[in-house]
C-alpha positions in Angstrom: 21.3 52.9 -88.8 18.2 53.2 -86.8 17.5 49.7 -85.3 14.1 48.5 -86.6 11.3 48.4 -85.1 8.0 45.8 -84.5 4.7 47.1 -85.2 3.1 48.0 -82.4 0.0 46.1 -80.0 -0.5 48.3 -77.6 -4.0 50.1 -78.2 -4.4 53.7 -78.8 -4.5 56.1 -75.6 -8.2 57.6 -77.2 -9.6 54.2 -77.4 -9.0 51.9 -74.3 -10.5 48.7 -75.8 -8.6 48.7 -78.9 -6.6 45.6 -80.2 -7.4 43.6 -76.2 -9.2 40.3 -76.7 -11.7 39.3 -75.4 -10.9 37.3 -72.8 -9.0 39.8 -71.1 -11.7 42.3 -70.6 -13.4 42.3 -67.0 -16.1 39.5 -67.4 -19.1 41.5 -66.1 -18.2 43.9 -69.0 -16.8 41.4 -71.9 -18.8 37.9 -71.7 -20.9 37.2 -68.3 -21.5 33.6 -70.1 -17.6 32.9 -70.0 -17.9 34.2 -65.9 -20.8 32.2 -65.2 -19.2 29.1 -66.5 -15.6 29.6 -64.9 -17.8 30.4 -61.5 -19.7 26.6 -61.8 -16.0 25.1 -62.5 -14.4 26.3 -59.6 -17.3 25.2 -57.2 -17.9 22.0 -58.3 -14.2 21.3 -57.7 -14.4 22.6 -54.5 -17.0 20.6 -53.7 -15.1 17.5 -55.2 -12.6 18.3 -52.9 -14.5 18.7 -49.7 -16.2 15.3 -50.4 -13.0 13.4 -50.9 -11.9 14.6 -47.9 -15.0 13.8 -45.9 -17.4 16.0 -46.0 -17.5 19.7 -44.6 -16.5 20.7 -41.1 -19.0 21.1 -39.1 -18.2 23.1 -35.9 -17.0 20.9 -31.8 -20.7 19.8 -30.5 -21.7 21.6 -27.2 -19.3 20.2 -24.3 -16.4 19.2 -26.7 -13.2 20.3 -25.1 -11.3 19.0 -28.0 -10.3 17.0 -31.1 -8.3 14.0 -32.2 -5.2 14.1 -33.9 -3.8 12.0 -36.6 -1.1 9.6 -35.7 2.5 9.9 -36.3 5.0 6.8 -36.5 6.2 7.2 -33.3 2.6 6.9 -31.6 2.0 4.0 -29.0 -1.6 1.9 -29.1 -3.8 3.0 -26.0 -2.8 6.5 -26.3 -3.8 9.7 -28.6 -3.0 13.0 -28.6 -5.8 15.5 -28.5 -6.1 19.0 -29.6 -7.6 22.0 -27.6 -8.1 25.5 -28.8 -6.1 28.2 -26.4 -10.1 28.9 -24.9 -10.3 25.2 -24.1 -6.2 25.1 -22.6 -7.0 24.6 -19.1 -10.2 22.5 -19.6 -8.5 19.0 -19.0 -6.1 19.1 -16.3 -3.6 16.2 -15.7 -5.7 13.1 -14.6 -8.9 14.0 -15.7 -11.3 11.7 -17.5 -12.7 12.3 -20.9 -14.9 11.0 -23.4 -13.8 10.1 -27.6 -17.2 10.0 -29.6 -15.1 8.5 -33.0 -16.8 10.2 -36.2 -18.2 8.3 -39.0 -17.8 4.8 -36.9 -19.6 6.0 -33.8 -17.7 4.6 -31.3 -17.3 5.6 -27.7 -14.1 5.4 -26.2 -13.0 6.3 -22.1 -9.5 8.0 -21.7 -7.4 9.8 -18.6 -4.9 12.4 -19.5 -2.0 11.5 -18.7 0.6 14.1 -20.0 0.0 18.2 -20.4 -1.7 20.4 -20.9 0.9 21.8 -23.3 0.5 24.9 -25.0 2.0 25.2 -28.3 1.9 27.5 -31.2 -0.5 27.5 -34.1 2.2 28.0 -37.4 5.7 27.9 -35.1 7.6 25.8 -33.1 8.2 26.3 -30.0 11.5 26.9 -29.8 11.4 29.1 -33.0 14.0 31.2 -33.0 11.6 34.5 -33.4 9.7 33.1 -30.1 13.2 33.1 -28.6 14.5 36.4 -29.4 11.1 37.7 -28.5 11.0 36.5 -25.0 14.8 36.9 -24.1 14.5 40.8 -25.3 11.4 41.6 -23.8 8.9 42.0 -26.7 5.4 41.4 -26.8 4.7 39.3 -29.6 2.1 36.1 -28.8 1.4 34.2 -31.6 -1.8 32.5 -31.6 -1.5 28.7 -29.8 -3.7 25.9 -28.8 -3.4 23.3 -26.2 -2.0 19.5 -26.1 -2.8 16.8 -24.0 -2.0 12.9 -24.2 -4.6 10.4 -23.4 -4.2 6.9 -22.6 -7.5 5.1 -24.2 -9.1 3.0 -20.8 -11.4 0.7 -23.0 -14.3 1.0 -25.4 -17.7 2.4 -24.0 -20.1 -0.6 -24.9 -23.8 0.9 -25.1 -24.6 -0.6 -21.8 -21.8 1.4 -20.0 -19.5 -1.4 -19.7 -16.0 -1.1 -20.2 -14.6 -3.1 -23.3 -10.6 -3.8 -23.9 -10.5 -1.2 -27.1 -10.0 -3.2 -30.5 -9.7 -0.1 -32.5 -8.4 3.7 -32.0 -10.8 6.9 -32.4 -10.6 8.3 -36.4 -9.2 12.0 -36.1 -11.4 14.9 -35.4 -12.9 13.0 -33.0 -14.9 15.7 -30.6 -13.6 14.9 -27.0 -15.9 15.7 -23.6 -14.5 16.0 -20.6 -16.6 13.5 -17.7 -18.5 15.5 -14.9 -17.5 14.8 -11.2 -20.7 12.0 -11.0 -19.3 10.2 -14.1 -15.9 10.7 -13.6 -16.9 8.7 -10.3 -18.9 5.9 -11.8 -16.4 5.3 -14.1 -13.3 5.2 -11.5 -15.1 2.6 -9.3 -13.5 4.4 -6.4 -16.3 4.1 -4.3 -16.3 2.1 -0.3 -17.0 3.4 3.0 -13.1 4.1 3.8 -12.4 7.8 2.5 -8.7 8.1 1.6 -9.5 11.4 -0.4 -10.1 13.2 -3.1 -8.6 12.7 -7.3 -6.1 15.3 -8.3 -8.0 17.1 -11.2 -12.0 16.6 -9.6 -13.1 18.7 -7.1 -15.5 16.3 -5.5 -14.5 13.1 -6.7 -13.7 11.1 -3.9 -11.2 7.9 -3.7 -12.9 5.3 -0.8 -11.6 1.3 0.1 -14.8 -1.0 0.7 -14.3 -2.5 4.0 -16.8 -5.1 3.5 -15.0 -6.7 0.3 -13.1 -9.6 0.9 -11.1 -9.0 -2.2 -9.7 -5.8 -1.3 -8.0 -5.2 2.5 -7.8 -8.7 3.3 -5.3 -9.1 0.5 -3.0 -6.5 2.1 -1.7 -3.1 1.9 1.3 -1.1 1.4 2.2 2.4 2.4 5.4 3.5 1.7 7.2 6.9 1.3 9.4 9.2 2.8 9.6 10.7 5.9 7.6 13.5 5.5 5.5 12.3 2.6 2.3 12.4 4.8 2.2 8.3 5.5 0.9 9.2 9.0 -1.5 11.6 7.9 -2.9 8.5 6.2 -2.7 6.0 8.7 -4.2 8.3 11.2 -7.3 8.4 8.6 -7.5 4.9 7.9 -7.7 4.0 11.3 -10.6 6.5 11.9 -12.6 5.5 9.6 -12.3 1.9 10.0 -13.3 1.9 13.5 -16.3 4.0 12.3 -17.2 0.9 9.8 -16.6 -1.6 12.8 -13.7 -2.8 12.1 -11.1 -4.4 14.7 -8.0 -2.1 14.2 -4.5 -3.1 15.3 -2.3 -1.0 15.0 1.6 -1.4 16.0 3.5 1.9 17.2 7.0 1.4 16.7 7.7 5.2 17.2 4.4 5.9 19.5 2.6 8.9 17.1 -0.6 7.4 17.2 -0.6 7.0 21.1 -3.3 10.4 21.2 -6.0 9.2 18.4 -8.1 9.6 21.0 -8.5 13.3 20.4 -9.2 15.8 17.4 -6.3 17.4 15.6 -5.3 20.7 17.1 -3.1 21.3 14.1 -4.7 24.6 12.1 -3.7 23.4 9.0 -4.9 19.6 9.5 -8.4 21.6 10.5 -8.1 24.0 7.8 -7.8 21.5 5.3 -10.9 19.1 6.8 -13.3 22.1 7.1 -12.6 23.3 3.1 -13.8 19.6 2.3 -16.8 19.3 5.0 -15.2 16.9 6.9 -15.7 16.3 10.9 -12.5 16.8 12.9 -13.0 14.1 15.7 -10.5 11.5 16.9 -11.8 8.0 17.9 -14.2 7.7 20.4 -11.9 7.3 23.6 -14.4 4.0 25.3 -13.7 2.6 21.9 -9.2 3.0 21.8 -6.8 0.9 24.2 -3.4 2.0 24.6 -1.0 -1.0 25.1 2.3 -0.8 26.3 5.3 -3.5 27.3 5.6 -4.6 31.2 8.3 -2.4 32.6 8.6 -0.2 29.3 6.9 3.5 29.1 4.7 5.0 27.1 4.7 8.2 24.8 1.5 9.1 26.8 1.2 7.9 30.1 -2.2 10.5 30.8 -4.1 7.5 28.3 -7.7 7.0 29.8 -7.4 3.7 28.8 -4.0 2.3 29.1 -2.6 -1.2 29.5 0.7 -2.7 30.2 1.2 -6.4 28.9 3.7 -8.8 28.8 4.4 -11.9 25.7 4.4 -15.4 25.8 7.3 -17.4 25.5 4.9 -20.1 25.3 3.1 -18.5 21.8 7.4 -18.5 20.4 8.1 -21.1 17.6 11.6 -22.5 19.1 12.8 -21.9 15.6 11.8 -18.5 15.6 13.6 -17.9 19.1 16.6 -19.3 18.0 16.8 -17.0 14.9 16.0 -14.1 17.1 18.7 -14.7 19.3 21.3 -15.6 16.9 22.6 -18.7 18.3 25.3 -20.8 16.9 24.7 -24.5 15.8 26.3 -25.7 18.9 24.1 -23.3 21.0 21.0 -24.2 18.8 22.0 -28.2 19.8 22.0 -27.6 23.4 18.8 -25.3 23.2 16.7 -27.4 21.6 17.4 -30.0 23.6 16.6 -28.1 26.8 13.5 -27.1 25.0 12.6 -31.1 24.9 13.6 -31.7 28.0 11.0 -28.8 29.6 8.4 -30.3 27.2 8.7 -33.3 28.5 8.7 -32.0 32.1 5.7 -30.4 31.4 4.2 -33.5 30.4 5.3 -35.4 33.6 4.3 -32.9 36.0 0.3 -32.6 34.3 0.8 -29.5 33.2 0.5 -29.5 29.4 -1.3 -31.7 28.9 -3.7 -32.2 31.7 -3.5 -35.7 33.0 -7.0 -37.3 32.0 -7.9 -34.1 29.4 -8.2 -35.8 26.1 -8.1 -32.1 24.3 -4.7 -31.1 25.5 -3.6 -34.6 24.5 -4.7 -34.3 20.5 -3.4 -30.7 20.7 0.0 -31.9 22.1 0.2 -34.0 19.4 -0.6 -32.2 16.7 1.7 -29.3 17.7 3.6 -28.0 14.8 6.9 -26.1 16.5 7.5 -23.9 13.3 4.6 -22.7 14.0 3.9 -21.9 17.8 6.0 -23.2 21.1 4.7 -25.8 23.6 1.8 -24.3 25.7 2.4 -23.2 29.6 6.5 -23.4 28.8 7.6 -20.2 30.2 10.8 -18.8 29.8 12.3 -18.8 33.6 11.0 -22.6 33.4 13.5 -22.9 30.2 16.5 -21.5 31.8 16.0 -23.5 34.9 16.1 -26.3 33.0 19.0 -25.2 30.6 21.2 -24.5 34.3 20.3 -28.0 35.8 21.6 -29.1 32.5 24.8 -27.0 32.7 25.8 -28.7 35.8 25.3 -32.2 34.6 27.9 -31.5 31.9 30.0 -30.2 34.3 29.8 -33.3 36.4 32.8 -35.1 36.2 32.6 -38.5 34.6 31.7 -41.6 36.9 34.8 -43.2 38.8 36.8 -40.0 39.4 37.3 -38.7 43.0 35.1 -35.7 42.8 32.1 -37.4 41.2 29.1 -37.0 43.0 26.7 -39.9 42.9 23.0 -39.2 41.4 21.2 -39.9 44.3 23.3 -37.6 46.6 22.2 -33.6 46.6 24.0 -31.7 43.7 24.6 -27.6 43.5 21.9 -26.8 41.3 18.7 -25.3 42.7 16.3 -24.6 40.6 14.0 -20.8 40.9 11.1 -22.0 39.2 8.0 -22.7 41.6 7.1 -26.5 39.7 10.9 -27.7 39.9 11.2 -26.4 43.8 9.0 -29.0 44.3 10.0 -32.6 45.3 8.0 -33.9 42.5 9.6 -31.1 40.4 13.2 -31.9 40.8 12.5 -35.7 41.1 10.8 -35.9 37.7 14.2 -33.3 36.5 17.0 -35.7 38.1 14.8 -38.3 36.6 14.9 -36.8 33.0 18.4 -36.0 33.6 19.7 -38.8 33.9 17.6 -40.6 31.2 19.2 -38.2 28.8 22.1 -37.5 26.5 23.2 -34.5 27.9 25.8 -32.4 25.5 28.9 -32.2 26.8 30.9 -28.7 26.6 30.2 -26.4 29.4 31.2 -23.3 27.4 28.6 -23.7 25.0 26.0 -24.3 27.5 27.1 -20.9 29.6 26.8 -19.1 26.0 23.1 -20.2 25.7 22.4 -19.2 29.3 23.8 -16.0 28.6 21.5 -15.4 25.5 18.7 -16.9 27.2 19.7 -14.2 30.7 19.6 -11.3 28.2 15.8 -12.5 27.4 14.9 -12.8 30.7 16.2 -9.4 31.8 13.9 -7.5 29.5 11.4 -8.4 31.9 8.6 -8.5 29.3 8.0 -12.3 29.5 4.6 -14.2 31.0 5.4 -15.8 34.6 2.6 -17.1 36.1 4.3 -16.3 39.8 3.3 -12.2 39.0 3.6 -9.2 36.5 1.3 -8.3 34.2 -0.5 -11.1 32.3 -0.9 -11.0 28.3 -3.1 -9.4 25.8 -6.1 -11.2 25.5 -6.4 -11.2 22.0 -10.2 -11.6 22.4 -10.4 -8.2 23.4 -8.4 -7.2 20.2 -10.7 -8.3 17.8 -14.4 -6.8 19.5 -15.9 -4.7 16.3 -15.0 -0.7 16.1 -12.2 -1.4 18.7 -8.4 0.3 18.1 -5.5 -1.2 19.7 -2.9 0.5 19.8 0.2 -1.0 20.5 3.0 1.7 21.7 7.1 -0.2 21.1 7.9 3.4 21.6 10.1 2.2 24.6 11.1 -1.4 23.6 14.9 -0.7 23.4 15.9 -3.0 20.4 14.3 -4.2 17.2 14.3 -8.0 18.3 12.1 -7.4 20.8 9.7 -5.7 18.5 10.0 -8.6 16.5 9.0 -11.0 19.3 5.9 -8.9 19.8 5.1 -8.6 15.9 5.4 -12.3 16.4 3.8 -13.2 19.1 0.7 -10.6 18.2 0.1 -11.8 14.6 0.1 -15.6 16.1 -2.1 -14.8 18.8 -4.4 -12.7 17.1 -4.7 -15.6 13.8 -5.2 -18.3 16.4 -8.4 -16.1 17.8 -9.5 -15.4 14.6 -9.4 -19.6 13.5 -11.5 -20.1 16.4 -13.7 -17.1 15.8 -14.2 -18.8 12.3 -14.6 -22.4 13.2 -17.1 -21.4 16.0 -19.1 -19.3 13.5 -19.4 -22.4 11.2 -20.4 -24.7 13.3 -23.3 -22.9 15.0 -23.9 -21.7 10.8 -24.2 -25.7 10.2 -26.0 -26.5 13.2 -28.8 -23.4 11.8 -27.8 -21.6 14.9 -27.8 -17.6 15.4 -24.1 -16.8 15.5 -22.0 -13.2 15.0 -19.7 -13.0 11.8 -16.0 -12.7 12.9 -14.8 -9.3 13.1 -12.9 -7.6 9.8 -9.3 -6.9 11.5 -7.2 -4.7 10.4 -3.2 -5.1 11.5 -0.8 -2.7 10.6 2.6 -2.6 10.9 4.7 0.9 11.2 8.5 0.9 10.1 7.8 -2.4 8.3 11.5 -2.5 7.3 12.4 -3.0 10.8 10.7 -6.5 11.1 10.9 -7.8 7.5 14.2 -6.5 6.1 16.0 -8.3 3.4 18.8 -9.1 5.7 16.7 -9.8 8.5 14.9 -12.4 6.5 17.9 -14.1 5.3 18.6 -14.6 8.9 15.1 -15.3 10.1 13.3 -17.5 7.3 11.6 -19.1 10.0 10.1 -16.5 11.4 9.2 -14.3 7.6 7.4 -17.8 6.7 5.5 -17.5 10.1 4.3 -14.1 8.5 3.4 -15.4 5.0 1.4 -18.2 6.7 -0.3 -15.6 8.6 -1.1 -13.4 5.6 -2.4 -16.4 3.5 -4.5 -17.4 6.4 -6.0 -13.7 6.6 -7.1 -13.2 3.3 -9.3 -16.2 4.3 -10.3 -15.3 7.8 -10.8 -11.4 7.5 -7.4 -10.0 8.6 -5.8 -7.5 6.5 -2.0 -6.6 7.0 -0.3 -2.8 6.1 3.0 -2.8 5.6 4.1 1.1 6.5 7.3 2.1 5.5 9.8 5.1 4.7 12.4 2.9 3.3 10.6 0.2 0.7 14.4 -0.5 -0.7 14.7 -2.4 2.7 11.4 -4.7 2.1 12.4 -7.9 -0.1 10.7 -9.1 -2.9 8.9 -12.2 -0.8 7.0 -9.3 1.4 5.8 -7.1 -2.0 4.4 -10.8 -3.2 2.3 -10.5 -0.2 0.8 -7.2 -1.2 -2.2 -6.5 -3.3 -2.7 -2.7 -3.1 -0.5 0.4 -2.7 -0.6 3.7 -1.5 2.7 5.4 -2.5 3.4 9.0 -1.3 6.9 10.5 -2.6 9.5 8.8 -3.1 12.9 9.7 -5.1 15.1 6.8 -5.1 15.2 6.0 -9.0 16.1 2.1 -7.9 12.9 1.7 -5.5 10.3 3.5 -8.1 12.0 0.8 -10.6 11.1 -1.7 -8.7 7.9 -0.7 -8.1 7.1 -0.5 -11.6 7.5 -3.8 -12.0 5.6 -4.6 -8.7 2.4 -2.3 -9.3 0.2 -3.1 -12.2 -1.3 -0.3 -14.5 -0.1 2.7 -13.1 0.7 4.9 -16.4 4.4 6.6 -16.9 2.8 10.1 -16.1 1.9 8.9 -12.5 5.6 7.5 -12.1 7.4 10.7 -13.8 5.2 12.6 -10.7 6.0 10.5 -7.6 9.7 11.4 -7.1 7.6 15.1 -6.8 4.8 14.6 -4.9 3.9 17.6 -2.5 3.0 16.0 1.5 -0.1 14.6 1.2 -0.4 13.8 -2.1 0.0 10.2 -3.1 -0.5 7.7 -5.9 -3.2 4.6 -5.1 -3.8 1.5 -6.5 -6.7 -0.7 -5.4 -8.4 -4.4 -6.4 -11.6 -2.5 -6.9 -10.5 0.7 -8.5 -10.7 1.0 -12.8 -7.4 2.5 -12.4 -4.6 3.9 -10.2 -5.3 7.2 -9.4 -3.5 10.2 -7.9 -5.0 11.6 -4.6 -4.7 14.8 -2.2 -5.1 12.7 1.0 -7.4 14.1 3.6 -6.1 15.9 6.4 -5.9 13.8 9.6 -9.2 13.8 12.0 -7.1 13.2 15.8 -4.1 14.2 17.2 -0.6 13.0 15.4 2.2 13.0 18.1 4.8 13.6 15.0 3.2 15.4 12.1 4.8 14.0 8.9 
């Protein structure tokens, strides 16, 4: 049987609006009431829907470079991620400062980026397997992308212009402006009369050190990086422009580059590099540079207009320091220190130190502090004399044996020094001699005389009989004066240190007086010049203040922390220049205020710097083990932030080029 069949719907073919409804005929032709009505519907919830989410979008103001995006869970406070369309990519480099206006609160917020630009894709990942076999087989296929960047949020914009500690973040969609050069600048705070150079991502932003602040060089410098890094390049600058500000440059040469500051560059790419940026190659003025060297030591250029030789003084030596220097054992340290009482005391017999009658010498006698400085006028062939005369009073034999000489009978020792020649020399000596508790033990007193011989044969000491005198540290400190100090020739690094020693002493002493001097007359309402600013930098730091050199020479590092809390008082500065900061303990980085770091790839050292240098982001540390010669990351009292620089090229002539 035929299976049955339903009736039919389906119109006829002859008449197409048979049997439809209504509804489903075209409105314009079956109800435009019904069409009108379904039209209003679907815009008013449009419209609901626009309003609960805000409003409409309106297009980025004029300038924007950017938007905010929303937070995820893994976002940290004082950093947001912002948006740029694939026009805008390259519109804020790494480092470069923009402005948040927040929507609907109006809020103002300052930022630096501090990760990308990152260029990603609009509906894909990155890695999306499509992209992949794309790229690997050599198709064309771009998709459209937009730009990332990540900026860390440096305070809320108060309408004044200050700079506020932000409370809250910016809302997302916030438009984002990226500062001009002139507001990049005012915000930065690099500004000083010291140009160190120019901000990686600004093209005429400038990074400068005030040389007039008290806060900022006074409370001392490090530069450290590797060799290569461009730590000269810096120096060489530093020292140029602060003898153009009038400041009172020292500057110690351990491995003599800087001996030829005296004339420009001649490098083509250090003159390239000056001319792109306008900048004068000149070195410093040659009337206004000294170049010292050691008494019977060389110098890396001996053709110096204006070259010195100059020897130390024992005298200037805490004998704590010396004793450390030269290693001695307790029983030599016995017997030295009490030869150094017995030439004290000498001195003091024979009018020497003090002056008989001068009431002066007398306070300063007594006030002496011998961790701090040695006895004034001892010299070192007077020490040794008196060190021998008592070597042969141990060896004496003892009273009553056959081969005992009696005191007042001649005895082998005769003394080189013109004071103890003398009758009234070696009279006062047998006198003191005798009077005294001399150590026995010849052997230890030959083993001092043989540390104290080794001294002596470097020939660098002050004896008053001839050889060059010492640096009159006067002369050190005249304003817009460089000083260079060329060690280039020294032989060993304890020498250096009784230089570093002897010069940071000296030039502290001079700068006291300078200070005291300038007071008075100040109290009295007398005319008086202000002290010089002095600047004293130390090359291959590590050298003088290594951990394991400090452990053996506390006196001596606490001689140097003295002298750097005194200087942050009186005007002088310290730089600590290094290529190995692993080497520099922890006591010398307390010491240290500001930091220029070029690169440096030891993952311990940038460890502990990070916990050394305040408020340098994780973008600037992820970039210093890669830092291209002459870049470098500074951080400054003064500065908003620490900033990453292109260095400019050296003005004068580098002996080695970094």
């Amino acid at each position: 049987m035929p299976r049955p069949t339903k009736p039919s719907t389906m119109p006829d073919r002859m008449d197409p609006d048979a049997g439809v409804p209504p509804e489903a005929v075209e409105p314009s032709v079956a109800s435009p009431t019904a069409s009108a009505s379904a039209s209003a519907e679907l815009r008013r919830r449009i419209q609901e829907d626009i309003a609960e989410a805000g409003g409409p979008v309106e297009g980025l103001p004029d300038g924007a470079v950017g938007v905010t995006m929303f937070d995820l869970p893994g976002s940290e406070d004082n950093t947001i991620t912002v948006l740029l369309s694939r026009d805008k990519l390259q519109t804020a480099p790494a480092q470069a400062l923009v402005r948040i206006e927040s929507r609907t609160d109006g809020r103002r917020y300052l930022g630096v980026v501090t990760a990308g630009p990152f260029a990603e894709p609009d509906t894909l990942r990155g890695d999306a397997p499509v992209l992949k076999a794309v790229a690997t087989r050599g198709g064309e296929y771009l998709p459209p992308y937009h730009g990332r960047v990540q900026v860390s949020l440096l305070g809320e914009q108060l309408a004044d212009g200050t700079l506020t500690p932000p409370r809250l973040r910016p809302l997302p969609h916030s438009p984002v402006f990226r500062l001009t050069d002139a507001e990049s600048a005012a915000v930065l705070r690099a500004d000083g009369d010291l140009r160190l150079g120019l901000v990686v991502g600004h093209e005429s932003v400038a990074v400068c050190v005030p040389s007039t602040s008290k806060a900022v060089l006074p409370r001392h410098t490090a530069v450290l990086g590797t060799t290569g890094g461009g730590k000269s390049t810096t120096i060489a600058g530093l020292v140029q422009q602060a003898q153009q500000a009038g400041m009172a440059v020292v500057l110690l040469d351990v491995e003599g580059e800087y001996t030829f500051l005296h004339e420009p560059t001649d490098d083509r790419h250090m003159q390239a590099g000056r001319k792109d940026r306008n900048l004068p190659v000149v070195g410093v003025p040659k009337d206004r540079m000294v170049l010292y060297h050691l008494a019977g030591r060389d110098t890396s250029n001996p053709g110096h207009p204006n070259r010195r030789a100059f020897s130390v003084q024992f005298a200037r030596l805490s004998p704590y320091a010396v004793m450390e220097i030269l290693d001695l054992s307790d029983a030599q340290q016995e017997r030295f220190l009490k030869a150094y009482d017995l030439s004290r005391d000498l001195l003091r017999d024979l009018g020497v130190f003090p002056a008989r009658g001068n009431a002066e010498q007398e306070r300063m006698a007594m006030e002496l502090d011998e961790f701090d400085r040695g006895y004034p006028r001892l010299t070192l062939s007077f020490l040794i004399d008196v060190a021998s005369a008592c070597l042969t009073q141990a060896e004496k034999p003892a009273k009553g044996s056959k081969s005992h000489v009696p005191d007042d009978k001649a005895d082998p020792f005769q003394p080189r020094h013109k004071l103890l020649r003398s009758k009234e020399g070696l009279d006062a000596l047998r006198k003191r001699l005798h009077a005294t508790d001399i150590p026995p033990n010849a052997i230890s007193w030959k083993a001092l005389l043989g540390r104290l011989g080794r001294l002596n044969r470097l020939k660098v000491f002050f004896d008053e009989a001839d050889g060059p005198r010492p640096i009159n540290y006067r002369d050190l400190l005249k304003p817009g004066t460089v000083s260079v100090v060329d060690l280039s020739d020294a032989g060993f690094s304890e020498l250096n240190n009784i230089v570093i020693s002897d010069l940071l002493h000296g030039l502290q002493e001079t700068q006291d007086d300078a200070y005291q001097a300038f007071e008075k007359a100040k109290a009295a309402g007398q005319e008086s010049a202000t002290p010089s600013r002095v600047l004293f930098i130390i090359e291959e730091a590590h050298e003088f203040l290594s951990d394991e050199r400090i452990d053996k020479t506390p006196i001596l590092f606490q001689q140097v922390a003295r002298v750097a809390k005194r200087g942050r008082k009186r005007w002088m500065g310290l730089v600590f220049v290094t290529q190995l900061p692993q080497h520099l303990p922890r006591q010398v980085f307390g010491l240290i205020n500001s930091y220029i770091l070029h690169k440096i790839t030891d993952p311990q050292v940038v460890s502990t710097l990070k916990r050394t240098v305040g408020d340098v982001d994780e973008g600037l540390w992820s970039r210093l083990p890669g830092l291209a010669p002459g870049q470098a990351i500074v951080s400054f009292p003064h500065m908003t932030r620490p900033l990453l620089i292109s260095v400019d090229p050296s003005p004068a002539k580098l002996r080695l080029v970094d």
